[in-house]
C-alpha positions, 0 to 999 in steps of 0.5 A, spaced: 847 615 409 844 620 413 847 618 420 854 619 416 853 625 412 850 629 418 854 626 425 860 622 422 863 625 417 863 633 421 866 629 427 871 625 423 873 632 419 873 636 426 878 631 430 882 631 423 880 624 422 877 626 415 881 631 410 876 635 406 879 632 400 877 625 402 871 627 405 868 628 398 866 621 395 869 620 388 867 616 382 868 609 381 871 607 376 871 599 377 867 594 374 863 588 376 866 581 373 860 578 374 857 580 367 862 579 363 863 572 358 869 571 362 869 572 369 868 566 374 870 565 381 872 558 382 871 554 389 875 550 392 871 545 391 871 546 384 864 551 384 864 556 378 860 561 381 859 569 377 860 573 383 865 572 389 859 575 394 855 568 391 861 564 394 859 559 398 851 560 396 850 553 392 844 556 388 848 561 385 852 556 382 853 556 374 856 550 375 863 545 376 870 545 372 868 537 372 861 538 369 861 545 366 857 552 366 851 551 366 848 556 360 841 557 363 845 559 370 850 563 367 845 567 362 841 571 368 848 574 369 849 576 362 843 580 361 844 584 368 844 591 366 848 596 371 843 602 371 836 602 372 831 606 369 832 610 376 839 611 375 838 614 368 835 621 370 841 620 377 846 626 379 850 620 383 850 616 377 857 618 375 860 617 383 857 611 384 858 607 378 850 604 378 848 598 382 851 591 384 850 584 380 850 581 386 844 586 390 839 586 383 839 578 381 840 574 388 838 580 393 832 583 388 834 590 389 837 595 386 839 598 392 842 606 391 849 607 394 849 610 402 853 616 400 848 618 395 843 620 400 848 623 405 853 627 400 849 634 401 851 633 408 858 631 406 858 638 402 855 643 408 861 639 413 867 640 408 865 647 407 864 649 414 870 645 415 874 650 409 871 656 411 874 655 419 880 653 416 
């Protein structure tokens, strides 16, 4: 985050690259399917797995359209939670959407959105770049 917001985006709104418009990081209004009752992702095998960034990763798999879903797999995701106590008390909340399904259950990390930690730098850049302008 911090190689992006001090170097990157100055040099990409410099060479015109980056418009200051789109230098600004706006909110996301996605959600993940994997937390909802109804969305699966099947392999081409068959493999029913909750996340398409689990495809292929075998012990994520909630089960097989020929055996079914498997309660106790599926039900880990289910009870995800988007936001964190951490992210609760966040200004970037309503710019990065809270964390990943993905990143908490199978990576055990509720890792923070880069942007988040580069978007003072983000502003100073676009700021300069406007006042040149």
């Amino acid at each position: 985050g911090i190689i992006y917001g001090k170097e990157l985006v100055p040099l990409l709104l410099k060479y015109g690259f980056l418009d200051t418009k789109s230098a600004i990081p706006e909110p996301r209004f996605y959600l993940c399917m994997a937390p909802s009752p109804t969305g699966i992702v099947i392999e081409p095998d068959g493999t029913l797995q909750k996340c398409w960034d689990t495809v292929g990763m075998a012990k994520w798999a909630i089960g097989n359209i020929d055996t079914g879903v498997n309660v106790s797999k599926e039900v880990e995701w289910l009870g995800y939670e988007y936001f964190g106590d951490e992210c609760k008390t966040c200004n970037f909340l309503p710019i990065c959407g809270g964390s990943c399904a993905k990143k908490v259950i199978v990576d055990q990390d509720r890792a923070c959105d880069f942007r988040k930690y580069a978007i003072k730098d983000i502003l100073k850049a676009v700021v300069k770049i406007d006042k040149v302008k």
